[in-house]
C-alpha positions as CSV (number, residue, x, y, z in Angstrom):
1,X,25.8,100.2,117.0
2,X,29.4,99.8,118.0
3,X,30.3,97.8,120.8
4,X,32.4,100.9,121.9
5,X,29.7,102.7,123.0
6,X,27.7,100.2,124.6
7,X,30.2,99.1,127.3
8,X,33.4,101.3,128.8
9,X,36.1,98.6,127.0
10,X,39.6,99.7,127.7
11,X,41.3,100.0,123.7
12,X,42.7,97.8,121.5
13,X,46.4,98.4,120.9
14,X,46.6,97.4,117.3
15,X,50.1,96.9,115.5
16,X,49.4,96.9,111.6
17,X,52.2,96.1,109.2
18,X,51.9,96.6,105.5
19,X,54.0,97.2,102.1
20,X,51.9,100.2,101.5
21,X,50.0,103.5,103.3
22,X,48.5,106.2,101.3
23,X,50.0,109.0,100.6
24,X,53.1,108.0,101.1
25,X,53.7,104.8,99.0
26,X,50.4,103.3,97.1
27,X,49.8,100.6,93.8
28,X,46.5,99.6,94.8
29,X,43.8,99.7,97.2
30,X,46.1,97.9,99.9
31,X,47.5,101.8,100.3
32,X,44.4,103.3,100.6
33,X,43.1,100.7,103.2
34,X,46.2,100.8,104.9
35,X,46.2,104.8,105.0
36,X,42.5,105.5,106.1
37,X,40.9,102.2,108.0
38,X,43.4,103.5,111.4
39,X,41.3,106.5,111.5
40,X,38.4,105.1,111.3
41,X,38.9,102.1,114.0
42,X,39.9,105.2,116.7
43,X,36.7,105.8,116.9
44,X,35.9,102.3,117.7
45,X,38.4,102.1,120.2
46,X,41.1,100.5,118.6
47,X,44.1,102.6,118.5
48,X,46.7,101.6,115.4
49,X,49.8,102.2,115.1
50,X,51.5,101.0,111.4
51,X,54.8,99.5,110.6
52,X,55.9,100.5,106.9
53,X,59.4,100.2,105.1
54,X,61.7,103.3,105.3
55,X,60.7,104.0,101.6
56,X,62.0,107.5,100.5
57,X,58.7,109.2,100.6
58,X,58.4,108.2,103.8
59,X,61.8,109.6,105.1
60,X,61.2,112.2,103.1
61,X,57.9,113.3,105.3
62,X,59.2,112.3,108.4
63,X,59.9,115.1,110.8
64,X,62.3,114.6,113.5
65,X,60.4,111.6,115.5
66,X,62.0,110.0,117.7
67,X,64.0,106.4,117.3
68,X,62.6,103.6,119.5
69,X,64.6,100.5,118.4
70,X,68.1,99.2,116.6
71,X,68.5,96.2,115.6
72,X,72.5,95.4,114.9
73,X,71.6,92.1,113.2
74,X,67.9,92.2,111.5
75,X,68.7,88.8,109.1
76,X,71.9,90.3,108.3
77,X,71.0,94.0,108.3
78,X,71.9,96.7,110.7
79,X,68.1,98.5,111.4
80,X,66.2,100.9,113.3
81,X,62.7,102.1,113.7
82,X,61.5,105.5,114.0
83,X,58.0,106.8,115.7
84,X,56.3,109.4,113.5
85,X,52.8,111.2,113.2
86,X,51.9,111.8,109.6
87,X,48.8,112.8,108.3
88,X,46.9,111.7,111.3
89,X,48.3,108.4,111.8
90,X,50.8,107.2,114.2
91,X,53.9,105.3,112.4
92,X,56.5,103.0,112.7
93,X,59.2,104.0,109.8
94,X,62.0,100.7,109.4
95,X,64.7,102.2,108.3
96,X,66.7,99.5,106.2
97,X,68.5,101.9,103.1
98,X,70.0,98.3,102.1
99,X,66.4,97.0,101.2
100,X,64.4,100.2,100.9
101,X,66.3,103.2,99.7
102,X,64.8,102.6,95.7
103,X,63.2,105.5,93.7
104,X,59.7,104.0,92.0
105,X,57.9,100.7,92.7
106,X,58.0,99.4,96.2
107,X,58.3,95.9,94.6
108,X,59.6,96.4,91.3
109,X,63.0,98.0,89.6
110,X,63.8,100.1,86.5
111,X,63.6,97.0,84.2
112,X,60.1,96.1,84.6
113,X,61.0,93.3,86.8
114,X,60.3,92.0,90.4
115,X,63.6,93.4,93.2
116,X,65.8,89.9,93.1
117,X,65.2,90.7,96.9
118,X,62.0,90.8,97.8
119,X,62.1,87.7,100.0
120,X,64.7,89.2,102.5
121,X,63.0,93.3,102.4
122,X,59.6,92.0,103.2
123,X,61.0,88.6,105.7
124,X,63.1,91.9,107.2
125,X,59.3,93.9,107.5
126,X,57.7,90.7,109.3
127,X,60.6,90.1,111.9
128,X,60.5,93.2,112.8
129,X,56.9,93.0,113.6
130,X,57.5,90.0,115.0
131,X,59.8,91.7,117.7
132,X,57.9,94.9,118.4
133,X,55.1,92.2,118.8
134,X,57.5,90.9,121.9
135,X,57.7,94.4,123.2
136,X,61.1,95.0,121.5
137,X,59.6,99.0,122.1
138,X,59.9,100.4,125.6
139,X,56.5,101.1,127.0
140,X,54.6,99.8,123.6
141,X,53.0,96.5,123.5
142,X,50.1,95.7,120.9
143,X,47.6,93.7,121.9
144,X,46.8,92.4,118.4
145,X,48.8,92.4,115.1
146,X,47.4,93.0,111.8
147,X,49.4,91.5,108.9
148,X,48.1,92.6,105.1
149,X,49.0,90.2,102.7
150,X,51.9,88.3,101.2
151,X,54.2,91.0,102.4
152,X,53.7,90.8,105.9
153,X,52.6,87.5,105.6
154,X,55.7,85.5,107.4
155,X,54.8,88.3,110.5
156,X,52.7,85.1,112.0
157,X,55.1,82.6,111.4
158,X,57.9,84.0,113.1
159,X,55.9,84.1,116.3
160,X,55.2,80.7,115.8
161,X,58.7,79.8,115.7
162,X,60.3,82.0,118.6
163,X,58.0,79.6,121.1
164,X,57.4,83.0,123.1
165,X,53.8,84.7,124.3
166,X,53.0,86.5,121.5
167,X,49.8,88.4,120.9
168,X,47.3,86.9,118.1
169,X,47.7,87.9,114.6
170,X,44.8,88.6,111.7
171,X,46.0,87.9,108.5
172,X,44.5,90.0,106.1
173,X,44.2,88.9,102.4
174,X,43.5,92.1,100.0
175,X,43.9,90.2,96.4
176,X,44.9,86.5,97.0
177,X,46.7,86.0,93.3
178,X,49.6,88.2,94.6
179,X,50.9,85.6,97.5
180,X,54.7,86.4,98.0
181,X,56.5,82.7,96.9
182,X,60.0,82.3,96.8
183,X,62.9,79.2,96.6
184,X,63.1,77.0,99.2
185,X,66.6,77.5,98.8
186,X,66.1,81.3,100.9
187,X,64.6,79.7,103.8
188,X,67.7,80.3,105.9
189,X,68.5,84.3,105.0
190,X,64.9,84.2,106.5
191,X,65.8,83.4,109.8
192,X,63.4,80.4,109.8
193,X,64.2,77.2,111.2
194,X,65.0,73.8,108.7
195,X,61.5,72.6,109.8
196,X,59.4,75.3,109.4
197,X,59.5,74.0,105.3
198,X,56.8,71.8,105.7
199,X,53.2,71.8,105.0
200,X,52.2,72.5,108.3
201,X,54.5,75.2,108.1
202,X,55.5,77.9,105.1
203,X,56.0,75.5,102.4
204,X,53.9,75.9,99.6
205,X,54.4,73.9,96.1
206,X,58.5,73.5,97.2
207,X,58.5,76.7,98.1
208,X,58.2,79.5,100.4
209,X,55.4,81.0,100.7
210,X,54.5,84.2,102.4
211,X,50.9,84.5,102.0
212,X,50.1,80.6,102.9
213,X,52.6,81.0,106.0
214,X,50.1,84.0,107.5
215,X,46.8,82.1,106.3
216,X,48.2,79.1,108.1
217,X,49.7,80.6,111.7
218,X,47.2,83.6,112.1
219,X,45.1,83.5,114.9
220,X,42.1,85.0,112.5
221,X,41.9,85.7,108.2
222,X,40.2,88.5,107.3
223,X,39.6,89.5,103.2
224,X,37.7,92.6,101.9
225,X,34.3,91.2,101.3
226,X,31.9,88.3,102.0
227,X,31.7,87.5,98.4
228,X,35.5,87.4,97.9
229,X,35.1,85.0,101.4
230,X,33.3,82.7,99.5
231,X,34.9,82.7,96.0
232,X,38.4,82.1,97.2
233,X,37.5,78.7,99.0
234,X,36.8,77.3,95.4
235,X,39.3,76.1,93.1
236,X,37.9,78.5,90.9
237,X,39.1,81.3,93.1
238,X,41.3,80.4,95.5
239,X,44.5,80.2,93.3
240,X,45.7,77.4,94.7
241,X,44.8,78.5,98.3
242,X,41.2,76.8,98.5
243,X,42.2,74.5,100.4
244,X,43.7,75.6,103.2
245,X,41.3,78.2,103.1
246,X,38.5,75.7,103.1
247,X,40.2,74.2,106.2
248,X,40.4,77.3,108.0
249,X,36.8,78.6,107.3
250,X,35.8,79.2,110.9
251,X,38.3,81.6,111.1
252,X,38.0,83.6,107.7
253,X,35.5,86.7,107.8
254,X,34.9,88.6,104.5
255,X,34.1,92.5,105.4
256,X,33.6,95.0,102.8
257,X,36.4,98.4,102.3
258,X,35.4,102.2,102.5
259,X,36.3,104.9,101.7
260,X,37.6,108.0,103.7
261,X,34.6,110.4,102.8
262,X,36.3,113.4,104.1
263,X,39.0,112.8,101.5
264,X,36.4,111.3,98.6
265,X,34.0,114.9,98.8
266,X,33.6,116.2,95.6
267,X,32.7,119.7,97.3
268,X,35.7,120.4,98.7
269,X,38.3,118.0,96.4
270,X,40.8,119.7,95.3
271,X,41.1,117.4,92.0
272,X,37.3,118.2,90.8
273,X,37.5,121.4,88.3
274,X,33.8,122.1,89.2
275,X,32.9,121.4,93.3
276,X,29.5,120.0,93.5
277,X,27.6,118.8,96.1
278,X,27.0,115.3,97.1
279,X,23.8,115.1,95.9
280,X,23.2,118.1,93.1
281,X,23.5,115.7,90.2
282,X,23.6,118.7,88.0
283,X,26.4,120.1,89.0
284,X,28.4,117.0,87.8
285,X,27.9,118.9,84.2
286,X,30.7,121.1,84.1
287,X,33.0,118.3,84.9
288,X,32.2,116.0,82.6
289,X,32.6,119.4,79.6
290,X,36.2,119.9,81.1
291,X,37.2,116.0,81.1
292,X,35.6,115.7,77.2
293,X,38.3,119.2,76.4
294,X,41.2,117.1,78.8
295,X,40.9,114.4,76.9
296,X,40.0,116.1,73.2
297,X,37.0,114.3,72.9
298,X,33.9,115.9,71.4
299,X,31.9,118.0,74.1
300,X,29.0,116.8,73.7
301,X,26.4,116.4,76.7
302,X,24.6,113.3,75.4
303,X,27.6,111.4,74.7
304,X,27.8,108.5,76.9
305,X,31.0,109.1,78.4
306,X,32.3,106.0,80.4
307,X,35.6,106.0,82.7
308,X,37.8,103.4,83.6
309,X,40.7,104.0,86.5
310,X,42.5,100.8,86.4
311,X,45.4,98.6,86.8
312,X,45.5,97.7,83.0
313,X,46.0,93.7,83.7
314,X,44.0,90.6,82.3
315,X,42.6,90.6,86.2
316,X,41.2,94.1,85.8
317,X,39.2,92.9,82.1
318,X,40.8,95.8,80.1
319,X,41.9,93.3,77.4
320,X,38.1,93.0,76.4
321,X,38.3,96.1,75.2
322,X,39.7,95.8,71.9
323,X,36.8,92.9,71.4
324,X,34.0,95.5,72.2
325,X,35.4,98.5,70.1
326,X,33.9,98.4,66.9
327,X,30.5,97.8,68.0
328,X,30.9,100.1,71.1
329,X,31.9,103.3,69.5
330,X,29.4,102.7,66.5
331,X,26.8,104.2,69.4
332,X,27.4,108.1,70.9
333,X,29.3,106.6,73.1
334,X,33.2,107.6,74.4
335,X,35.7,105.9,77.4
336,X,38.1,107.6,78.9
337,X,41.2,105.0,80.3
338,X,43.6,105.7,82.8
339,X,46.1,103.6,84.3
340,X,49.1,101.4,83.5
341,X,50.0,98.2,83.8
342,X,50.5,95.2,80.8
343,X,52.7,96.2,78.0
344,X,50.5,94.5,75.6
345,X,47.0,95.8,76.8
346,X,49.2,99.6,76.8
347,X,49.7,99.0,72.9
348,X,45.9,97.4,72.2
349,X,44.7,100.8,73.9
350,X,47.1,103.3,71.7
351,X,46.2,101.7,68.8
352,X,42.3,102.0,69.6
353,X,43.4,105.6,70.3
354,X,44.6,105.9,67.1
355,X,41.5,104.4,65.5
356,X,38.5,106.0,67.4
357,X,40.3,109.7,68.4
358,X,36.9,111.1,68.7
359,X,35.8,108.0,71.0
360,X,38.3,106.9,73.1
361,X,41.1,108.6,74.5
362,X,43.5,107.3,77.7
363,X,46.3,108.0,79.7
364,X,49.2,105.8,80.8
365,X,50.4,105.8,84.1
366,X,49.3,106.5,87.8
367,X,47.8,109.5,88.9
368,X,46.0,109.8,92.0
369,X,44.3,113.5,90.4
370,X,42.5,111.7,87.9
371,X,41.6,108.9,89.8
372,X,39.4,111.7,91.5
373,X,38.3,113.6,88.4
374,X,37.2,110.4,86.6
375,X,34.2,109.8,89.0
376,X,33.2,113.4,89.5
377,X,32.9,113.7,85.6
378,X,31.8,110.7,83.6
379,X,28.7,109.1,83.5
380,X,29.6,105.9,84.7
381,X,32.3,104.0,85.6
382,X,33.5,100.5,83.8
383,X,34.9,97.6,85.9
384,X,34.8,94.4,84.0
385,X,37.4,92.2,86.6
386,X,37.2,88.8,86.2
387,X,37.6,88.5,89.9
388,X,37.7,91.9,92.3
389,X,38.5,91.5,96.0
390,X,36.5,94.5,97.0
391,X,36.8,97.2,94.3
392,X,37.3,100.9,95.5
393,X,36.4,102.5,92.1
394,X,32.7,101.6,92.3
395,X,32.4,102.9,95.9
396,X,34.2,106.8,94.8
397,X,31.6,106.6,91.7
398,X,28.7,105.9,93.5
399,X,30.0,108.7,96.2
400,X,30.7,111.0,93.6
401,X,27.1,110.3,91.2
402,X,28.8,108.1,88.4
403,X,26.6,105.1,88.0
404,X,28.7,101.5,88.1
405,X,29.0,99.3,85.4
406,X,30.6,96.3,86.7
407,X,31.2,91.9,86.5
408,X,29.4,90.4,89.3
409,X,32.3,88.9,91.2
410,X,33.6,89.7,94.6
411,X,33.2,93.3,96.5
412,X,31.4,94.9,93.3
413,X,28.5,92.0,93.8
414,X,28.6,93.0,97.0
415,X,28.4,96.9,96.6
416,X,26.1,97.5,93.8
417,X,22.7,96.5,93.1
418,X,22.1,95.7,89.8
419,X,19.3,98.0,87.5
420,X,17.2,95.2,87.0
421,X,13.5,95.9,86.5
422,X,12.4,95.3,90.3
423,X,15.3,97.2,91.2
424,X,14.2,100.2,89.2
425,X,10.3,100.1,90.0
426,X,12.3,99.5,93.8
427,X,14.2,102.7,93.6
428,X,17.2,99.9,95.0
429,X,19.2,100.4,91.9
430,X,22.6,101.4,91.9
431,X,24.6,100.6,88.9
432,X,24.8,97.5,86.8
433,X,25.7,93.8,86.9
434,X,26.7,91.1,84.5
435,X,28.3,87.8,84.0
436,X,29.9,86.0,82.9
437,X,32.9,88.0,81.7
438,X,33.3,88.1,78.3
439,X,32.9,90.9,75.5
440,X,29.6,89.9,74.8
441,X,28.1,90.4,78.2
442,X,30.0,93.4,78.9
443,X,29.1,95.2,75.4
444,X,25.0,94.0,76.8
445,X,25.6,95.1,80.1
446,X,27.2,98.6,78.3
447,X,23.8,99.0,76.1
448,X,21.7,97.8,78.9
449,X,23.2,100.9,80.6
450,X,23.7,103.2,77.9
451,X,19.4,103.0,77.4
452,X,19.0,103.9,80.5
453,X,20.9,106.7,80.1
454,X,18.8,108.0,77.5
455,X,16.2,107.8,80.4
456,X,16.9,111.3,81.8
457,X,15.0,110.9,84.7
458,X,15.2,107.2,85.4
459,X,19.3,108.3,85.3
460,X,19.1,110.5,87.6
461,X,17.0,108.3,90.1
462,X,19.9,106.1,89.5
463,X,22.7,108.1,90.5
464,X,20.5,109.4,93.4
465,X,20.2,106.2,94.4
466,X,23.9,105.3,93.9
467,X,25.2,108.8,96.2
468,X,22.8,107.3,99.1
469,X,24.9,104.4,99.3
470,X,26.9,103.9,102.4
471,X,30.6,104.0,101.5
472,X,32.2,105.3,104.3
473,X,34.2,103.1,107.0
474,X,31.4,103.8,109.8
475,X,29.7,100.4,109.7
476,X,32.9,98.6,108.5
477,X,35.2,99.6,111.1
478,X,32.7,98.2,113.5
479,X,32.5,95.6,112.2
480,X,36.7,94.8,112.4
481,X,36.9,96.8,115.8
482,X,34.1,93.4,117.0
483,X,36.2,91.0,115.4
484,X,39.5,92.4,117.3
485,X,38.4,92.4,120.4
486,X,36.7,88.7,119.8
487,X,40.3,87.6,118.8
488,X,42.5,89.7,121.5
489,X,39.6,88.1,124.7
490,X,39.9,84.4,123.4
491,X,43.9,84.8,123.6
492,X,44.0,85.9,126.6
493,X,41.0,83.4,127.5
494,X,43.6,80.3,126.9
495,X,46.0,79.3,129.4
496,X,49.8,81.1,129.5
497,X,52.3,79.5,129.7
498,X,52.5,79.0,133.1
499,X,49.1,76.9,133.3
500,X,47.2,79.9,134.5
501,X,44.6,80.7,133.1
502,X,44.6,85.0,131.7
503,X,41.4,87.0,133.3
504,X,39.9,89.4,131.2
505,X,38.5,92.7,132.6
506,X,34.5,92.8,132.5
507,X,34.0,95.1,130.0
508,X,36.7,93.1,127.6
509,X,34.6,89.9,128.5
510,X,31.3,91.4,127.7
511,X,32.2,92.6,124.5
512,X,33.9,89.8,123.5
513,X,30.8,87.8,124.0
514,X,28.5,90.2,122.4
515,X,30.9,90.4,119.0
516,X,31.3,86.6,118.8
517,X,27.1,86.9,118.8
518,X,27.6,89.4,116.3
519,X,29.7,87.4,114.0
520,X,27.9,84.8,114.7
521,X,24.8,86.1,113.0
522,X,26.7,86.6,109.9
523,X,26.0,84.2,107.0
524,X,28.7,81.4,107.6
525,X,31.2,80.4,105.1
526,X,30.4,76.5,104.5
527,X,33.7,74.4,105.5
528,X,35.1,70.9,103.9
529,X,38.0,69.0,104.3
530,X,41.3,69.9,102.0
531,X,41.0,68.9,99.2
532,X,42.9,65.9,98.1
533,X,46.4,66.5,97.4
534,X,46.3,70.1,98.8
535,X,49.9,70.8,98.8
536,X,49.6,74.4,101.0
């Protein structure tokens, strides 16, 4: 139960700051999060407001608004910020056409390669988060600041470094390889001071890093599941982060993603050729005839069709592939790829185009229609990451009666229950597990799968089981709306800066004690000392 409705707690004024918001601009599940977890926290009591760059698509759907700051200097840039509500969420547009007035990728140019300025648009993103945070916006303060990865990452660090109140930040880590490092030779077009490029400041490795600047100054770190929690304090995982992360344990909570299930309904999405509902298994026939004729692959209803809707990257697993090909298509099986992403893994998949065209068949590039379709239409879903934060895809298949077929690393161990033979007799099942990653156990976990499958009715208990599955952000957005309010009541415990001492209202005080209880009971990360020669 939500602490929400237990006591009368004033809300949360919440500023989040991110790269990305569905449906405006989105590479990843950091859009989606971004775009549907405000919604979902409103009814927790923590109202969100979102700070995103003036991208086109976002000036392009804002109506009139209403501009609520200028900045005549922003590190060298003339700036304002714009108030908007778009698709049910209340905005903050930076309007910066220096930085953010580019057609395609939000972080990449026409030649395939990384803006020479990423440093100064997303430093530019953070300081102006950093000043709304000081109440640069008449009548809007936020009592908590939520910064989502690399690209807000400096958000924390500048608040560190004005030596002014400021409220707490959580520093939110959705895929810890991407971590925003740049020359130490930009630290002062970032508007940072000389000894801020330290360890106990944003040096990272001679650099600048982003990322280890908001793991470092954030009141609280937050990541997208309790496995991924766990897994990034190793040097296995941590990528170089362990750690610091290590050191900061205490203050790092894993909590699982969902999705918006008013959006994922595959009875009223616009994207499914066939509605269905959520639980008539049978309906899901008709789609999976119309994505065999899409894709010019053999309509055949005992076919094992398998989907994948990826980022095509060595992260993702889809250079296995090409290992598992022969052997794979040499059963009734077909896959179905779509995504884009490696120039290497794009060729591998043509050519296996070209050599199974009755098997295989894929399409390069984004699109946000088939990311739908795919789950709605095959009969499971592959995701064979060598290391996945949380994983979305799993969640929509489950949703949507595609049965998982997945490494057991991060969010997906935490989200599906592998088909093992308890499982089964259990009726707990969900989808199915394997490690470690290679081509051998994913071909065994494929075959593993594809038997069942043959199993008409243990199938279908399957995917029955897999729709029950809670994927929405009910539970989850509790569980962040507890942690907020944890974090805003012990900053305004401590003492200002005056020596006095803040008072909290009752209600604030009485659910901040009742969510530290609640965190308390989770499983705790285990903590160590840096490792030796930790350089973060």
């Amino acid at each position: 139960m939500s602490l929400v409705n237990v006591h009368p707690v004033r809300p949360v004024e919440l500023l989040s700051v991110a790269s990305e918001m569905f449906p405006f601009v989105k590479t990843g599940g950091l859009g989606d999060i971004v775009g549907t977890l405000p919604r979902a926290l409103l009814a927790h009591g923590i109202r969100t407001r979102t700070l995103l760059p003036g991208y086109p698509a976002l000036q392009a759907a804002r109506n009139e608004g209403r501009c609520v700051a200028r900045f005549s200097d922003l590190l060298g840039h003339e700036a304002a910020i714009w108030e908007n509500r778009l698709h049910g969420n209340d905005i903050f547009i930076l309007d910066v056409p220096a930085l953010y007035d580019r057609a395609g990728d939000p972080y990449v140019g026409p030649d395939g390669n990384d803006w020479p300025d990423n440093d100064i648009r997303f430093a530019v993103l953070a300081r102006a988060a950093a000043h709304i945070a000081h109440g640069a916006i008449e009548g809007y303060c936020p009592d908590l600041v939520q910064a989502h990865d690399w690209q807000a990452g400096l958000t924390a660090a500048y608040l560190h470094y004005d030596q002014r109140p400021a409220p707490p930040v959580v520093q939110t880590i959705h895929n810890l390889s991407f971590q925003g490092c740049f020359p130490a030779s930009s630290l002062p077009r970032l508007g940072l001071p000389a000894h801020a490029l330290c360890m106990e400041g944003v040096e990272y490795y001679g650099q600048v890093g982003f990322l280890k600047a908001g793991l470092y100054f954030a009141a609280w770190i937050t990541t997208v599941s309790p496995t991924y929690a766990r897994e990034i304090q190793t040097p296995e995982g941590g990528m170089g982060l362990d750690g610091l992360l290590r050191a900061r344990a205490r203050m790092l909570t894993g909590i699982l993603n969902g999705i918006d299930v008013d959006i994922w309904n595959p009875e009223h999405d616009p994207d499914v050729h066939f509605p269905y509902r959520l639980r008539d298994i049978a309906g899901r026939a008709a789609n999976k005839r119309a994505l065999q004729a899409e894709f010019g692959l053999p309509q055949d209803p005992d076919a094992f069709l398998l989907g994948i809707v990826s980022r095509l990257t060595m992260q993702k697993g889809i250079d296995l592939l090409p290992d598992v090909a022969a052997d794979l298509f040499g059963d009734n099986i077909q896959l179905v790829v779509v995504g884009s992403g490696s120039l290497s893994i794009q060729r591998e998949l043509s050519i296996l185009q070209r050599r199974f065209p009755r098997r295989f068949a894929c399409h390069i590039g984004y699109s946000e229609a088939l990311g739908h379709r795919m789950p709605a239409s095959v009969d499971a879903l592959l995701m064979p990451s060598r290391f996945e934060p949380c994983g979305l895809t799993q969640m929509s298949a489950c949703h949507y009666g595609g049965v998982p077929i997945a490494a057991r690393v991060g969010g997906l161990a935490d989200t599906i229950v592998d088909a093992n033979a308890a499982a089964m007799a259990g009726n707990s099942a969900t989808g199915f597990l394997f490690s470690p990653v290679d081509a051998t156990t994913l071909l065994a976990a494929i075959r593993r799968a594809h038997t069942t499958f043959r199993d008409r009715q243990a199938w279908a208990i399957l995917q029955r089981n897999a729709v029950a599955y809670d994927v929405s952000w009910s539970g989850k957005a509790a569980q962040y709306a507890d942690l907020f309010r944890m974090v805003v009541a012990r900053a305004r415990s401590r003492e200002d800066a005056g020596g006095n001492v803040v008072s909290l209202h009752r209600a604030d005080r009485t659910a901040a004690t009742a969510a530290r209880r609640r965190i308390a009971r989770q499983p705790r990360l285990r903590t160590s000392r840096p490792r030796p020669g930790y350089q973060g």
